[in-house]
Structure formats: C-alpha cells, structure tokens
C-alpha positions in Angstrom: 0.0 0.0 0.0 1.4 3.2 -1.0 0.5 6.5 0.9 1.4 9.8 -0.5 4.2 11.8 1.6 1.5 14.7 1.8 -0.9 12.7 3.4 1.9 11.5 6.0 2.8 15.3 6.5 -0.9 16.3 7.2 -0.9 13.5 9.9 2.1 14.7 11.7 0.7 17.8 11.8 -2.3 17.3 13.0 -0.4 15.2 15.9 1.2 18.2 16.9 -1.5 20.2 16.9 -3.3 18.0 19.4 -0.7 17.9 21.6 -0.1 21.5 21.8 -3.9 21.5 23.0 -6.3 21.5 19.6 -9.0 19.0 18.8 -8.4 17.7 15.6 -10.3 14.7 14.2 -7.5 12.5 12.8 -10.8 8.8 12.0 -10.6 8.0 9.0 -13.9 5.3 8.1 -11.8 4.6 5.2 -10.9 0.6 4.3 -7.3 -0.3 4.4 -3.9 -0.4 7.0 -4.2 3.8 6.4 -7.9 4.5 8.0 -6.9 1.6 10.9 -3.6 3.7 11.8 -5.1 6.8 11.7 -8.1 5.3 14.2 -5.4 4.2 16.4 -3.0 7.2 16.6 -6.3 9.1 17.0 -7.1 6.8 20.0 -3.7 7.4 21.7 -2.9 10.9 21.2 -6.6 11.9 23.3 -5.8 9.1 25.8 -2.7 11.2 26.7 -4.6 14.1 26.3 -6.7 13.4 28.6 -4.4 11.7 31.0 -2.6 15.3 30.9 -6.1 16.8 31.9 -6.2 14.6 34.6 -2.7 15.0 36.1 -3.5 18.9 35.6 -6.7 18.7 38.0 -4.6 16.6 40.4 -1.8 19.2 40.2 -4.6 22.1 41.1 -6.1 20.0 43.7 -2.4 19.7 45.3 -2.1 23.3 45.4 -5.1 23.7 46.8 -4.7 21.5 49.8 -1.3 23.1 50.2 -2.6 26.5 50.3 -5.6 25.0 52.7 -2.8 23.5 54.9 -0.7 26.3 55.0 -3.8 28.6 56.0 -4.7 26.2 58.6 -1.4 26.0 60.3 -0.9 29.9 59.9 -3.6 31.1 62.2 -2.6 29.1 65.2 1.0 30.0 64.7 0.4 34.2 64.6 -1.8 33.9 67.3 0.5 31.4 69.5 3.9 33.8 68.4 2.0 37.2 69.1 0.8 35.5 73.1 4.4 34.6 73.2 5.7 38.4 72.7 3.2 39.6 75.3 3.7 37.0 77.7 6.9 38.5 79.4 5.3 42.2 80.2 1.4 41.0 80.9 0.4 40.3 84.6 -0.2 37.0 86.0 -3.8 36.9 85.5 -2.9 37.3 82.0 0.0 34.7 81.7 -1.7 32.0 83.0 -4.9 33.0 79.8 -2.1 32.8 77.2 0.0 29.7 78.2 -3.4 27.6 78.7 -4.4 29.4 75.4 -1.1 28.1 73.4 -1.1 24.6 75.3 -5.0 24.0 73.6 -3.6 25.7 70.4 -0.6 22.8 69.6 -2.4 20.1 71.4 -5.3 21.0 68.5 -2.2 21.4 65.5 -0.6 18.4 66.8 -4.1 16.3 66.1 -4.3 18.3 62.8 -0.6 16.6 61.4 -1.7 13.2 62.9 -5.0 13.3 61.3 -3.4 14.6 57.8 -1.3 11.6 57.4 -4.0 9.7 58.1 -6.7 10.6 55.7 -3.6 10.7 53.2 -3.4 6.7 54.1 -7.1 6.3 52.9 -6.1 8.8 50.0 -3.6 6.2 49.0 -5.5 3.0 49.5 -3.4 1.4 52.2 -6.2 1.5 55.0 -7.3 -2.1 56.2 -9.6 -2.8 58.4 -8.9 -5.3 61.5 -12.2 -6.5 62.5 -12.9 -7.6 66.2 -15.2 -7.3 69.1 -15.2 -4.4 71.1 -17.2 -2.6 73.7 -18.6 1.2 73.5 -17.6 2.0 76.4 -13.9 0.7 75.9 -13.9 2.8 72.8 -15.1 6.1 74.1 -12.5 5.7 76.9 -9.8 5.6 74.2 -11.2 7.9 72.0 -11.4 10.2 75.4 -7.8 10.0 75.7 -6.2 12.6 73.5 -8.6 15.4 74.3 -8.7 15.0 78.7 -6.4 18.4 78.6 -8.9 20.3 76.0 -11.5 18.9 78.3 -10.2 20.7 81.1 -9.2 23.5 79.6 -13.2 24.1 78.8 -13.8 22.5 82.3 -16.3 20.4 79.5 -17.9 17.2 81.6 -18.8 13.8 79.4 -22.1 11.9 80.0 -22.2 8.7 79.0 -25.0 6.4 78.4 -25.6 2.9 77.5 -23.3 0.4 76.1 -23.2 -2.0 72.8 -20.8 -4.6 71.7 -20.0 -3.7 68.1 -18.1 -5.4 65.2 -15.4 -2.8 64.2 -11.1 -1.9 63.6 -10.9 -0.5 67.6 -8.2 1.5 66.7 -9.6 3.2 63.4 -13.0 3.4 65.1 -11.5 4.8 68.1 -9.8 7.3 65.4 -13.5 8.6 64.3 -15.3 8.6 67.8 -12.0 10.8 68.8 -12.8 13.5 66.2 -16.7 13.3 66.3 -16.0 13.9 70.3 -13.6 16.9 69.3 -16.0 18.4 67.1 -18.5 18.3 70.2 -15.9 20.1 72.3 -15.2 22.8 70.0 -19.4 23.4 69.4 -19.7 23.4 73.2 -19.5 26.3 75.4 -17.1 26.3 79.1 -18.6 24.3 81.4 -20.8 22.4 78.7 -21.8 18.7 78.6 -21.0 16.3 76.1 -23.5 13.3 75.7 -22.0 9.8 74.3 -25.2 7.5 73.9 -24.7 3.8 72.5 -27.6 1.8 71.5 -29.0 -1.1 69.0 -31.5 -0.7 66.2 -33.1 -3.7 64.1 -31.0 -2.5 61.1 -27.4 -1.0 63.1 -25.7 -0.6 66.6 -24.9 3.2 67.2 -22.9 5.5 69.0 -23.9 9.2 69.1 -22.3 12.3 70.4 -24.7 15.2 71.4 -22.9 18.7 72.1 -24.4 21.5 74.0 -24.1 24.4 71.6 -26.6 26.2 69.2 -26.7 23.4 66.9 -26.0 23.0 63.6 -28.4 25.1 60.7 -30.1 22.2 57.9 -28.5 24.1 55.1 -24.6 24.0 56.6 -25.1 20.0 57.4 -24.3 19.1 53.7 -20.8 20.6 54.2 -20.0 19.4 57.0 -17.8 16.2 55.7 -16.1 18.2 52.8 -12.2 18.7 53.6 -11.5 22.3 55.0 -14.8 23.3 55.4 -15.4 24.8 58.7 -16.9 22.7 61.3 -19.8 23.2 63.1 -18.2 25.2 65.6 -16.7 27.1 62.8 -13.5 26.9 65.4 -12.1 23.3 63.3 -9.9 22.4 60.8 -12.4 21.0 58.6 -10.8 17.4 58.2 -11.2 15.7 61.4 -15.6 14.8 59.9 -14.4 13.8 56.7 -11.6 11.5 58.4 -14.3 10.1 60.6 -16.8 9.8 58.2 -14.2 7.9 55.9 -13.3 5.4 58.9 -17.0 4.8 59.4 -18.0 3.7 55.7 -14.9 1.7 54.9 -16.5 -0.6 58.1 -20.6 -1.2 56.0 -21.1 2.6 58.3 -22.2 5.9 57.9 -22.5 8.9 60.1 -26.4 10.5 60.9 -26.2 14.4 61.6 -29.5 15.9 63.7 -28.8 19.4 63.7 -30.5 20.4 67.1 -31.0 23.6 67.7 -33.9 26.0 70.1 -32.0 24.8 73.0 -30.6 21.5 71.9 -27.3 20.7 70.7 -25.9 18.8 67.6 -25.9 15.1 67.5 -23.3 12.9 65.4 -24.6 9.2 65.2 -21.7 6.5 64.0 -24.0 3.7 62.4 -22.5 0.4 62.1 -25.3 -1.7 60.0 -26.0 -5.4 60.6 
C-alpha cells in the first residue's frame, strides 16, 4: 500500500496540533492499513490528552490542599507567636490565659498533622480494616484520651450512656469517635456537657455524640464532611468529619447528623449496620 508523503505530513501535523492542546479529528472510516492507523493514533494521542487533563486537576487540587494546609497551620502560629511576645510584660492573670491558650492551640495542631497523614493513608489506599469485638464504652474511653487536657481546659464534663458490643477496627473506630468527640468540644461552650449514647436498632448498633451548643443550621449540614470546610463550631480544621466519616463507611457505616437547635445541641450518630 502506498501513501502519499503529503498525506503522511498532514498526519504529523495534526499530531502536533493536538498535543499543543487542539482538537483535531485524525478517523478515517476509510478501508485499508491507512484508516486503521489513523483510528489508532487518533485513540492514543486523546488518551494522553486526557491523562494530561487529569494530572493537571490533580496538580490544582495539590495546590489547593497546600494552600488550605498552609492557612490552617498559619492562624494558630500568629496567634501562639503574638501571646508569646506579650507573655513577658502582661500580669499574671494574664499569663496564666495565654500559656493555657497556646497549650489548647498545639495540642489542636498536633491532632491536625496526625490526622493529615492519616486521611492521606485512605487517599492512597493502604487502610485495612482489623475486624474484632469491642465494647462502646472501651472505645469512648480511648477515644477520650487525646482530648482529657482540652476537656479541662473548657472544664467540659462527658455523659455517657448505655453500652453496645459492636463489630469494628478499635483502633480506626476509636480514630473517628475521637474527632466526632472533638467536634463536640469545639461546638460546646465552658462548662458544657458532652453526651456519648450507645444503642441497637433492628437494622445497626450506634454511638452518638450530642454537644451542648446552638446546633447546627439544615443548610450547613451538607458541608459538614467536605475537607476544609469549617466545622460546626466554625472553630475546626475542617478534616477531622471527613476523616471520621471515611473510617466509618470503609466498616458497611455511615455517620447520621441531627442538627439540634432551640435549645438542643448537635448530635453525630456513628452507624455500624447489621
């Protein structure tokens, strides 16, 4: 089969041309070795095409979380450094405000870098589950355990009711209950209780975490599991929910939000169906 060095010229540059970003239309429905090379060059320049699309979005979506990072570490840092320039010149009612203020604030950024590399291990696939039996109660003592100072600090007291036997990883599990509880702590004023409630339905066993702030308005519940968003409190980091929520569906789970409000505060439900 001859092919006419013209026609080979037109298809090279047509090949550039969708590489440097136009859409050109290299099919050919005609018979013959020409049309089916045509097809398949056609085929594989907009696979890389669109491969490059996608490693662009990925690329953006980096900088983004980078920038969302940064932002998030930022805020605690200026206010932590301008408390430390004050500190040596206020009085000592003072002092003892800003050292319990920067205590809560890198107790809260040191949860923030543990809980980035996690959700970066669910990011990358390499979460599995270890499946055993497990008490609530055991796992809201160890998911108690990181925030006992914040608790204080907030003088915050924990009410807990019931107790269930559930099917779950205790050490991821215990990972979710822990930021559901944090979330609870941040929505809740000084002095505030925190309910933890376990229970059994005919279709799941449950654990819920009620705060005793404002609640939560209908139309903000939607964003409550997206990354960086603000939390309830507006006072998070926006990736502790999503983490949690994660954790709970990779287990056959979900996560129930009741809003409250008029008096009652907002309840987080971790649902483990049957």
């Amino acid at each position: 089969m001859w092919v006419k060095k013209s026609e080979i010229k037109t298809l090279s540059n047509n090949i550039r041309k969708i590489i440097d970003g136009q859409e050109i239309d290299l099919r050919d429905n005609a018979e013959g070795i020409w049309g089916m090379l045509k097809n398949d060059i056609h085929t594989l320049a907009y696979h890389k095409v669109e491969e490059a699309d996608v490693l662009q979005k990925e690329r953006n979506a980096m900088t983004d979380t980078l920038v969302n990072i940064s932002h998030q570490i930022k805020t605690p840092l200026t206010s932590m450094m301008i408390m430390a320039d004050l500190l040596e010149n206020a009085p000592h009612d003072k002092k003892i405000e800003f050292l319990k203020n920067m205590k809560e604030g890198l107790v809260r950024m040191e949860w923030f870098a543990s809980a980035l590399l996690k959700i970066a291990k669910f990011d990358a696939g390499a979460v599995e589950f270890s499946l055993e039996n497990i008490l609530s109660s055991d796992l809201v003592k160890l998911a108690l355990e990181p925030f006992q100072i914040l608790l204080e600090i907030k003088n915050q007291s924990v009410e807990i009711v019931g107790d269930v036997n559930l099917l779950c990883d205790k050490r991821w599990t215990g990972e979710a209950l822990s930021n559901i509880i944090k979330n609870a702590s941040e929505s809740s004023p000084k002095n505030g209780i925190i309910r933890i409630e376990a229970g059994n339905s005919p279709i799941c066993k449950w654990i819920s975490v009620t705060d005793s702030g404002e609640g939560i308005e209908k139309n903000k519940i939607g964003s409550l599991f997206r990354r960086f968003e603000a939390s309830g409190s507006g006072k998070g980091y926006g990736i502790g929910l999503p983490l949690a929520l994660a954790i709970t569906r990779g287990q056959n789970g979900d996560i129930e939000v009741d809003g409250g409000g008029n008096g009652r505060g907002a309840t987080f439900a971790l649902k483990f169906f049957k």
